[in-house]
C-alpha positions in Angstrom: 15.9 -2.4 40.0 18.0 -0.5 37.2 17.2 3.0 36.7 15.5 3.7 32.9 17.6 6.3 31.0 16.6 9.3 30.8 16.2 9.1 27.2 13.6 6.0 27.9 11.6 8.2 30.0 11.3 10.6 28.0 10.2 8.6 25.2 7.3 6.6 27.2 6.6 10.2 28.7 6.2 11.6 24.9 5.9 9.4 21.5 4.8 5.6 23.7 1.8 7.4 25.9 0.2 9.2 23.1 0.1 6.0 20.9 -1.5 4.2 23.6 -3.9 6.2 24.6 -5.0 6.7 20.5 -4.0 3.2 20.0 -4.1 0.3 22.3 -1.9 -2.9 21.9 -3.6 -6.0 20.2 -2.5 -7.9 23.8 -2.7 -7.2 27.3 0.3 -9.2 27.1 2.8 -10.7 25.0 4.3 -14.2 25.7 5.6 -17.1 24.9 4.4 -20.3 25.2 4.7 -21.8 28.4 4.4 -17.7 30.2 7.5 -15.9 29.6 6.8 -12.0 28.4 8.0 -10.5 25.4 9.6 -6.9 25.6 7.9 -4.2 23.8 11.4 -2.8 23.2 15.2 -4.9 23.7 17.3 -1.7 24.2 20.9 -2.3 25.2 22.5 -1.9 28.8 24.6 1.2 27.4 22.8 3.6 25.7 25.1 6.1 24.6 25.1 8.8 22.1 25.8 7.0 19.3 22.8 4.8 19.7 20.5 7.6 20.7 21.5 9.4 17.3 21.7 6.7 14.9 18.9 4.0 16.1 16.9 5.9 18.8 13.2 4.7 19.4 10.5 4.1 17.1 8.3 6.7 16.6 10.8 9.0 17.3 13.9 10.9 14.6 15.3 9.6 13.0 13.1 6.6 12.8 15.7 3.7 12.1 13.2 1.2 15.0 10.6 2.5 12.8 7.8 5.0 12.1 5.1 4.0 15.0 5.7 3.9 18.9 4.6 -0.1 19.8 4.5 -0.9 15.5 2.8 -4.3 15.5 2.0 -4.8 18.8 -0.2 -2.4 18.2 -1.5 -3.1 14.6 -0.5 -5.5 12.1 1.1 -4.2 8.5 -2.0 -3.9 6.1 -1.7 -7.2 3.8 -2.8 -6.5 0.4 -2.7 -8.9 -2.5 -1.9 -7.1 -5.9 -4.7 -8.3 -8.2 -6.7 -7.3 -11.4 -7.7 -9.4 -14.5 -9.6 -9.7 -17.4 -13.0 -7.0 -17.1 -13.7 -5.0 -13.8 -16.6 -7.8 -13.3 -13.8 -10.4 -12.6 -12.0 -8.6 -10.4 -14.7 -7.3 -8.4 -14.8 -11.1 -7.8 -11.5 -11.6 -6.7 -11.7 -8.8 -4.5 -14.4 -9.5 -2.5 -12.9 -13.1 -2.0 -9.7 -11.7 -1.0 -11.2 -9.7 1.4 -13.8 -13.0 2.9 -10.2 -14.9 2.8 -8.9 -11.8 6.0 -7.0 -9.9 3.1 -7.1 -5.7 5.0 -6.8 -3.7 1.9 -7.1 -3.7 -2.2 -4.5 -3.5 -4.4 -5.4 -2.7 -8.4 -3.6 -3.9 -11.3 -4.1 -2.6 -14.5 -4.0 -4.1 -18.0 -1.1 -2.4 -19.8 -3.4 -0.2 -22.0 -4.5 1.5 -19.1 -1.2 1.8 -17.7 0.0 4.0 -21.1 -3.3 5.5 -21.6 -5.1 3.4 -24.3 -8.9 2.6 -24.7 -9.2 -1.0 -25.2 -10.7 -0.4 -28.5 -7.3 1.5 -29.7 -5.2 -0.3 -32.4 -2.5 0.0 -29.4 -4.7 -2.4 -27.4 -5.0 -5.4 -29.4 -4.2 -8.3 -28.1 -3.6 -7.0 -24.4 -6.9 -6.2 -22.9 -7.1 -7.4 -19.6 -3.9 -9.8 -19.4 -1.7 -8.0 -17.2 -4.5 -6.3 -15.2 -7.9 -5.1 -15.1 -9.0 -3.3 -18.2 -10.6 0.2 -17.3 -11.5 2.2 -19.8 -14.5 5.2 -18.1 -16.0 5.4 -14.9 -18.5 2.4 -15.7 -15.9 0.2 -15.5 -14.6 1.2 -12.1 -18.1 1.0 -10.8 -18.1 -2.2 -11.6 -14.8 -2.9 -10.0 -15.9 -1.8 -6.4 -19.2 -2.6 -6.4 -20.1 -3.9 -3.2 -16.6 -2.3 -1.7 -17.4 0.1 0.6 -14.8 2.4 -0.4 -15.3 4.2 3.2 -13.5 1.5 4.9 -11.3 0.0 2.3 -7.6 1.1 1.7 -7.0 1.3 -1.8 -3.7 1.0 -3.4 -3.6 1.5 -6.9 -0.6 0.6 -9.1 -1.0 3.5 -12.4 1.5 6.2 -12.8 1.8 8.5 -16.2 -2.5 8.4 -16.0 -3.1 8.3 -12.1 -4.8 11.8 -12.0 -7.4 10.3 -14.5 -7.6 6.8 -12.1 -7.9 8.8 -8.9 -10.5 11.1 -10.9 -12.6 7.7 -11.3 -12.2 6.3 -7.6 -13.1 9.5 -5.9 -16.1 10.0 -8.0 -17.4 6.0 -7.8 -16.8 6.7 -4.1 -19.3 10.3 -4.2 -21.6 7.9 -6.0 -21.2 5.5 -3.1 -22.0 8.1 -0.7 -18.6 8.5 0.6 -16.7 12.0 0.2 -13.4 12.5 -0.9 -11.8 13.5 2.2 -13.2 9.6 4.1 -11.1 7.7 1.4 -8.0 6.2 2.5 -5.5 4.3 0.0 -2.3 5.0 -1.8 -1.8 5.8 -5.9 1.5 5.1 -7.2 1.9 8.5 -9.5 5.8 7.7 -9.5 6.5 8.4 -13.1 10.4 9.1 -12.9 11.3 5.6 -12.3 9.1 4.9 -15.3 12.2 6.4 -17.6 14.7 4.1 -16.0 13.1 0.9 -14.7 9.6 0.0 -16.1 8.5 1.9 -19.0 5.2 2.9 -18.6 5.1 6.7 -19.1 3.2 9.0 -21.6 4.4 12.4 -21.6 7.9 13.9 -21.1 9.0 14.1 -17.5 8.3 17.9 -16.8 4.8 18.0 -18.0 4.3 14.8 -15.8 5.4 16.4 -12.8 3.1 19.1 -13.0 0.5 16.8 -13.0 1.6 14.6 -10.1 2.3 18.2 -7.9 -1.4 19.4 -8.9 -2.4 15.9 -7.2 -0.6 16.6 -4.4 -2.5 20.0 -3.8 -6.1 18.7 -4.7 -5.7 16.0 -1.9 -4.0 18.1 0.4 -7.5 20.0 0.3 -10.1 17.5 -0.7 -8.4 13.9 0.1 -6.0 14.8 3.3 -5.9 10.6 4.1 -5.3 9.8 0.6 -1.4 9.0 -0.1 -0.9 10.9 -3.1 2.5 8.9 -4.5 4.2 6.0 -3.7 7.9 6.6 -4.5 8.9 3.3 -6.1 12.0 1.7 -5.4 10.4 -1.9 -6.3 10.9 -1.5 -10.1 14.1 -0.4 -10.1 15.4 -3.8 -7.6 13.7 -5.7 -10.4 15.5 -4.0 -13.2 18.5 -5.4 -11.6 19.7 -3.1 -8.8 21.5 -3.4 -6.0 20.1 -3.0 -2.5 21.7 0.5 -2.4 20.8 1.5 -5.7 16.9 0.8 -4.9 17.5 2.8 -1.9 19.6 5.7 -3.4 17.7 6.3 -6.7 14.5 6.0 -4.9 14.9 8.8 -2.5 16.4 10.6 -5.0 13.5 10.2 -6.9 11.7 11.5 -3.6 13.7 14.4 -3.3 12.7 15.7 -6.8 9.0 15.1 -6.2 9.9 17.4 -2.7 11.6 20.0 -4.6 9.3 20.1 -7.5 6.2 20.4 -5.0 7.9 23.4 -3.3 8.7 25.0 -6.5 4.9 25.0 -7.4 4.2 27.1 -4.1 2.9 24.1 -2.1 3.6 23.5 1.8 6.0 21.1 3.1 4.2 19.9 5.9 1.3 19.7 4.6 1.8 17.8 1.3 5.2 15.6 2.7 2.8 13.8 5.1 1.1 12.1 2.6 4.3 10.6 0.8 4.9 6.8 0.7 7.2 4.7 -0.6 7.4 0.8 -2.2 9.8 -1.2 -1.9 11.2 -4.9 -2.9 12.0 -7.6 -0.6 14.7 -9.8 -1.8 15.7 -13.2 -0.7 18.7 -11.8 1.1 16.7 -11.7 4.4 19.4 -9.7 6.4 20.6 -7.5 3.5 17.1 -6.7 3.2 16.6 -5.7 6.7 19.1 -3.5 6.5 18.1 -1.9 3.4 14.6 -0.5 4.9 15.8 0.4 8.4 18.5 2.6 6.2 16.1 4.0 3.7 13.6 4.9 6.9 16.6 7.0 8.8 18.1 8.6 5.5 14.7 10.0 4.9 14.1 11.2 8.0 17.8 13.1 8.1 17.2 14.1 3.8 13.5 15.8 5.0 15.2 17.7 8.1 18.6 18.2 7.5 18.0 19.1 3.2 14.0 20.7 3.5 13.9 22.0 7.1 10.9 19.9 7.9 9.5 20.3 11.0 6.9 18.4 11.6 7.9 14.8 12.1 5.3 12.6 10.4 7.1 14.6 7.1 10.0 12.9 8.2 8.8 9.0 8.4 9.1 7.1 5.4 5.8 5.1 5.5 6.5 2.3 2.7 4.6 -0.5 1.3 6.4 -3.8 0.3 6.1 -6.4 -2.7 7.9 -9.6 -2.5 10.6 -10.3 -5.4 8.6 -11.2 -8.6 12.0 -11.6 -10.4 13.3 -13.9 -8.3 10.8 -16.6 -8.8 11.1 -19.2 -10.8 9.1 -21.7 -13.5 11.6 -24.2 -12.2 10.0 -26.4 -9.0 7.3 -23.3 -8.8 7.0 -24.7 -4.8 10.3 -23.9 -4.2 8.9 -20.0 -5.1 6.4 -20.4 -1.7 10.1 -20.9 0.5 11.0 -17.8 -1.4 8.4 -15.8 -0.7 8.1 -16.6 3.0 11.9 -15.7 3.5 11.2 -12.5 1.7 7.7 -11.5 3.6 10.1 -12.0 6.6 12.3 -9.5 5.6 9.7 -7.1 5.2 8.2 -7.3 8.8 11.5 -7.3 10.4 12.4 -4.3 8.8 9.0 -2.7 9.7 7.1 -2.3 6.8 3.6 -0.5 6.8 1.7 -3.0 4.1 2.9 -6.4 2.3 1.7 -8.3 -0.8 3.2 -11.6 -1.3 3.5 -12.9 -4.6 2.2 -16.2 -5.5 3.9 -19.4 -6.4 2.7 -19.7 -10.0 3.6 -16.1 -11.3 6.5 -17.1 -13.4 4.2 -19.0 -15.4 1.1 -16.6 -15.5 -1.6 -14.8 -13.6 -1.7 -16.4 -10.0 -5.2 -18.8 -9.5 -7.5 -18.5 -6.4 -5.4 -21.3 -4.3 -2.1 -19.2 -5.2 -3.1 -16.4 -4.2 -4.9 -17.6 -1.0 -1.4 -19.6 -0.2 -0.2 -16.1 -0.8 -2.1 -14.1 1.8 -2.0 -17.5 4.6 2.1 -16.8 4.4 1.5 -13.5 5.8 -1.0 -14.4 8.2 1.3 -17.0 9.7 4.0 -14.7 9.9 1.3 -12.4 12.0 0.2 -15.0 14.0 2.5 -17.9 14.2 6.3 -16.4 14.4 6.3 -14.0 17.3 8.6 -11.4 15.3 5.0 -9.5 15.3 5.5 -9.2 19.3 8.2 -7.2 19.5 9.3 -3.8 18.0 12.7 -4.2 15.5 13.8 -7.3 16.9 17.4 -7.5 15.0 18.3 -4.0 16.1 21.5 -4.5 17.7 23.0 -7.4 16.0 26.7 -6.5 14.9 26.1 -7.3 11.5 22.8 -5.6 10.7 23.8 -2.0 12.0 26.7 -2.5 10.2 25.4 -3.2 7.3 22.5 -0.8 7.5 25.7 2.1 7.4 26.8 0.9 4.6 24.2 0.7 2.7 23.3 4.0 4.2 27.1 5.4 2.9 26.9 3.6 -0.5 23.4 5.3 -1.7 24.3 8.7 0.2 27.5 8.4 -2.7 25.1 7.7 -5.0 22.6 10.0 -4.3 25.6 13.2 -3.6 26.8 12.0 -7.6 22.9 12.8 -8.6 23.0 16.3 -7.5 25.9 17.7 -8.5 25.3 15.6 -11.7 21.9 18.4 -12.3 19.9 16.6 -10.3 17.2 13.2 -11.5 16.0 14.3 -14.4 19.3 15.0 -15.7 20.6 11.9 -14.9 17.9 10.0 -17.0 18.7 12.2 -19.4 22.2 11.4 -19.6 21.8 7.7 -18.5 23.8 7.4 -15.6 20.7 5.9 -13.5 20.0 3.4 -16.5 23.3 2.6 -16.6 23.8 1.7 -13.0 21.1 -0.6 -13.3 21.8 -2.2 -16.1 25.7 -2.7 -15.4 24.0 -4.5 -11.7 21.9 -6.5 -13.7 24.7 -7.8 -16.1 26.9 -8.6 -12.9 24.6 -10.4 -11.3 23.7 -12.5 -14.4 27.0 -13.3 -15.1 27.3 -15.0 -12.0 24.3 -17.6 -12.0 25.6 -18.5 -15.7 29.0 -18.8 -14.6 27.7 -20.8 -11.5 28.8 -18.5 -8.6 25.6 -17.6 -7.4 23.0 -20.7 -7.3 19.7 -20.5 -8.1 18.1 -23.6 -6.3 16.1 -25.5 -9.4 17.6 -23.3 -12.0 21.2 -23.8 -12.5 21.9 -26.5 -9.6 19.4 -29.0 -8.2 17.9 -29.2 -11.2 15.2 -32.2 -11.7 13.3 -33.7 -14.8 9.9 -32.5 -14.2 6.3 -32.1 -16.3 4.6 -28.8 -15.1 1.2 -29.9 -13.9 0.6 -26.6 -12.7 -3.1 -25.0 -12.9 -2.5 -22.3 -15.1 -4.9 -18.9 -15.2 -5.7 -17.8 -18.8 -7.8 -14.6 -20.2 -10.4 -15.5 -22.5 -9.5 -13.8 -26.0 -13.3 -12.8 -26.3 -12.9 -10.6 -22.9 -11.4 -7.9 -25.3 -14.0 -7.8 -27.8 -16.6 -7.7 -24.8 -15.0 -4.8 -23.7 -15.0 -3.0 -26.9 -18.4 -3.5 -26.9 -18.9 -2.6 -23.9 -17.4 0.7 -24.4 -19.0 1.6 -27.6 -22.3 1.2 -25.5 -21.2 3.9 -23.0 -20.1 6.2 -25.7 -23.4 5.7 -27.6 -25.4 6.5 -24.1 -23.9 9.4 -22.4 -24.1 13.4 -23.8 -21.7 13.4 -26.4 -22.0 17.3 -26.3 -21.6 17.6 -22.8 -18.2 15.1 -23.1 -17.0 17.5 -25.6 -17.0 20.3 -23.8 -15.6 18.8 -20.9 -12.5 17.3 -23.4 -12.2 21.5 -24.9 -12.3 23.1 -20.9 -9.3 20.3 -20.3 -7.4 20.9 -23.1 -7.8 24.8 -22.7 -6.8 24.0 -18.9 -3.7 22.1 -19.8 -2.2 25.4 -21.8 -1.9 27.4 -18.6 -1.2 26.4 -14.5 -4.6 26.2 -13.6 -5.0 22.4 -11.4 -6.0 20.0 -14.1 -7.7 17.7 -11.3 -11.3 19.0 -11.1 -11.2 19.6 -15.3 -10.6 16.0 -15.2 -13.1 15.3 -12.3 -15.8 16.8 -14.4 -14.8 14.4 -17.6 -14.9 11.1 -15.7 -18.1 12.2 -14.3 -19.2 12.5 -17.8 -17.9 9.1 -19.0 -15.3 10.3 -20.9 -13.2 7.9 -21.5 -9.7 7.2 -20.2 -8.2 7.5 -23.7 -9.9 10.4 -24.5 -8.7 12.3 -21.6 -5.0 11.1 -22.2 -5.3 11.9 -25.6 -6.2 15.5 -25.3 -3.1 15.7 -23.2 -1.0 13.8 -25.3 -2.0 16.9 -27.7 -0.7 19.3 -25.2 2.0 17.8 -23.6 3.9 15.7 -26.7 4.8 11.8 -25.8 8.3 10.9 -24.3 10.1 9.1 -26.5 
């Protein structure tokens, strides 16, 4: 019998052990069919240092096999399906059937008024209440959206950036109301508002006054919601803005490093607060560029949090992401073909060791995906759990020529990028100048130019093409949903204690003038039902709009 390494040893002995005794495998054993046992770990005959400093062992620096000891055979990744329509009453629907249909977590869209800070009775609203996402407007509403949710158990993932402090304000007091205390909730907010200048657009206020409020988020729920993940560092947007693999993966953490530095400069703990950092990204079709990309990200983190912040404690240093197949990639063209897509793209995901998954559904290049999408949606995933075996073992392509060496270069092309970033000034200089939007864009353009000039082929799009009538069931809003919830909200502003709301509204804006932590001002006005545009507004006063 061959002697383990050393190095082996020692990991069973330390990181493996530990996780076992907290976590126990789903199995007693994995096989396949007909008997034959699946490894926990393939590790090669020669382990020398090269291997032990650039891939090591999961759970273990720098992370590349990933950020748990056994991974999947221990748990699978939480699979969330991104959904919100039309009032909080409908998607309080679709989220309990989710969650009958084996869905593990919730993820919230919101309409786009929400998402920029707009009642939906605002002039800015008309026309898109409710189409591109739950419409929430004051605390009532989010009631509504988890009732019968017990948020005590449910991991919440909420897609809302420039306004998250007044979204989180909302959840954690629906959940008091619920019975459950702010330190039980689990769940994610997004809060990511830097690639909102370059990729997306949803932002409100300039970027400094919008760091200070994601940093005073990341001190309230280092005290009063230690569970909670207080951003989710987005690298999704910017791959569908066009981007290269590299580029998602260098403006990202560069992104991340600025939400680091930021938090440090406002006097907050790097252990405590980094622990709570995640990160979203894309998964393309290119199944093994795409594996490469996340085991890359996962070890440049680990070395940027040790090597840049001194980080000691190593959960700082995992990069614990969340994954979202390629909207951009699908196509109104043979809308089936978009259910190979997404499969090939889920894939990717769980063989580069993500911690959560939604799949898009087949019909979203048409409109808002319908109960059977959506359903199709989720069963990918759980075939890919239960069906494909790459569940069984931990990193399963580690090792292959081609995907550690493409994981260094995509490692050396967005540490280039990232290394131009800082001695450029740093992020926020960059949007400022355009280099990051210019990157993008120049990506975007290049790829383009090749599915019109026929290098690249996009199956049902520019080759394969057939003569087809859609017959595809298409989800619509109802118009009248926005007048309902106009209504809706002038009833709530008729009911509550004006006085009281204006107070609260006055204490905020006072608040906002100096560096007290605007969380619990806000706290107080959601409790009050004031609404989401009222609260915005008064900082919009304070803080001026980025234009």
């Amino acid at each position: 019998m061959t002697k383990k390494h050393p190095a082996v040893e020692n990991w069973e002995k330390e990181e493996l052990a530990k996780s076992l005794a907290r976590f126990p495998e789903r199995k007693k054993q994995f096989a396949c069919h007909g008997g034959r046992t699946v490894s926990r770990l393939a590790l090669p005959e020669v382990m020398d240092d090269n291997y032990l400093a650039e891939l090591g062992f999961p759970g273990r620096y720098p992370f590349t096999r990933g950020v748990q000891p056994t991974m999947y055979r221990g748990r699978y990744w939480t699979m969330r399906q991104y959904a919100g329509f039309s009032t909080a009453a409908e998607s309080n629907k679709r989220y309990r059937y989710l969650l009958d249909q084996g869905q593990t977590g919730l993820s919230v869209a919101f309409d786009l008024p929400t998402q920029i800070g707009y009642d939906s009775d605002d002039p800015m609203s008309l026309g898109e209440v409710g189409k591109v996402g739950v419409a929430i407007d004051t605390m009532a509403d989010m009631e509504i959206l988890f009732k019968k949710i017990p948020l005590d158990t449910i991991s919440t993932s909420m897609t809302i950036n420039s306004p998250a402090m007044v979204l989180l304000a909302m959840y954690v007091a629906v959940a008091e109301k619920q019975g459950t205390s702010s330190g039980k909730l689990r769940g994610t907010i997004q809060n990511d508002i830097l690639k909102e200048y370059v990729a997306r657009g949803t932002y409100i206020f300039p970027p400094r006054p919008s760091l200070r409020l994601i940093t005073n988020i990341f001190q309230w729920c280092a005290d009063k919601a230690p569970l909670f993940n207080t951003i989710s560092i987005s690298g999704y947007h910017i791959r569908e803005a066009g981007s290269t693999a590299a580029q998602e993966v260098a403006f990202t953490l560069a992104n991340g490093i600025t939400y680091v530095q930021t938090a440090l400069d406002a006097g907050l703990e790097l252990d405590i607060f980094a622990r709570r950092l995640a990160f979203f990204f894309n998964a393309s079709s290119n199944l093994l560029e795409e594996v490469a990309k996340f085991r890359a990200a996962r070890r440049m983190w680990a070395r940027i949090m040790k090597e840049r912040f001194e980080a000691e404690n190593p959960a700082s240093m995992m990069l614990r992401f969340h994954t979202q197949t390629a909207g951009n990639t699908l196509t109104a063209q043979q809308v089936d073909n978009n259910i190979v897509r997404v499969t090939i793209q889920a894939l990717a995901a769980v063989l580069g060791g993500t911690q959560s998954l939604h799949t898009n559904s087949r019909d979203e290049a048409l409109s808002l995906p319908t109960e059977d999408s959506v359903r199709t949606a989720l069963r990918t995933q759980q075939i890919i759990a239960h069906e494909s075996g790459v569940a069984d073992t931990i990193d399963p392509l580690a090792g292959s020529y081609y995907i550690e060496q493409l994981t260094d270069t995509i490692e050396d092309e967005a540490r280039e990028l990232i290394r131009h970033i800082d001695e450029a000034g740093g992020v926020v200089a960059c949007i400022e100048n355009g280099f990051i939007q210019s990157q993008i864009e120049d990506a975007s353009y290049h790829y383009q130019q090749e599915i019109e000039g026929g290098g690249r082929i996009i199956v049902g799009v520019n080759e394969f093409q057939v003569e087809e009538e859609s017959t595809v069931p298409v989800l619509r809003v109802d118009e009248e949903i926005e007048d309902q919830q106009v209504r809706r909200l002038a009833d709530i502003k008729a009911d509550r204690d004006n006085e009281a709301v204006r107070k609260a509204l006055n204490e905020l804006e006072q608040a906002s003038h100096t560096d007290k932590n605007l969380m619990e001002p806000v706290l107080k006005a959601v409790r009050l039902y004031c609404s989401l545009g009222e609260i915005c507004g008064v900082l919009r006063k304070v803080f001026g709009e980025y234009r």
